[in-house]
N, C-alpha and C positions, 0 to 999 in steps of 0.2 A: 504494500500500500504506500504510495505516495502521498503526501500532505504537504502542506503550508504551516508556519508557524503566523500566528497574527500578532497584532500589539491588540493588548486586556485596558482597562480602566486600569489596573492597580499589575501588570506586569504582561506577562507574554500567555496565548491561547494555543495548545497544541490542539488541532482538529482531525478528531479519530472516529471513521465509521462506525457509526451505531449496530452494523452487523457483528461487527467483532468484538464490541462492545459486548452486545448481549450473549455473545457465543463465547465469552470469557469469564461474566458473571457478575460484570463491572457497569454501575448504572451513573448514573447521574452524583448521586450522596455517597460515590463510594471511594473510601481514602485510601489514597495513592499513596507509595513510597517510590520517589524519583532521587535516581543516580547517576553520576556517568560510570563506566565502564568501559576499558580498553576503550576509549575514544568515542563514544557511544552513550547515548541517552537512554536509559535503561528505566519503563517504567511498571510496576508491580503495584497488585493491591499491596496494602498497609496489611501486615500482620500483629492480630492482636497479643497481649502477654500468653495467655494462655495460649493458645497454639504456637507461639513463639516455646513456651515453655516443653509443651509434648513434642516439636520438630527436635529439640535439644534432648531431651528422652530417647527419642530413639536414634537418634546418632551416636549417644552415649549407649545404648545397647548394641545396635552394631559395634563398633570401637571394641565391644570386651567381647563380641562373637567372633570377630574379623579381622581385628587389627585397628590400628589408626583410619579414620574415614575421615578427609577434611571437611570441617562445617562451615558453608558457607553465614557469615552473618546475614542474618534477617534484618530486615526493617525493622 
């Protein structure tokens, strides 16, 4: 998908089809966590504590099944 970046009232509008929107699970109200990345604008829902906390669960359960597993930081 191609887009434009706009100018906002209060900063900048990235404009992202509503298909892929919904087909992601991401609406209107829904909080984003934006980074860059290797050079790269990297945009994800916002992960709450709680699921922040059981993604860390079980990486730390893999880890003592597996070996070292790197974890990436969440939002």
């Amino acid at each position: 998908m191609i887009t434009r970046i706009a100018r906002g009232r209060d900063g900048y509008v990235l404009h992202i089809d509503p298909e892929l929107l919904a087909e992601l699970g991401i609406d209107e109200g829904t909080p984003v966590s934006v980074r860059k990345e290797a050079g790269q604008i990297v945009v994800t829902p916002a992960y709450s504590e709680a699921r922040q906390g059981v993604y860390r669960g079980r990486v730390e359960e893999v880890n003592q099944r597996f070996g070292l597993v790197r974890s990436q930081q969440r939002p």
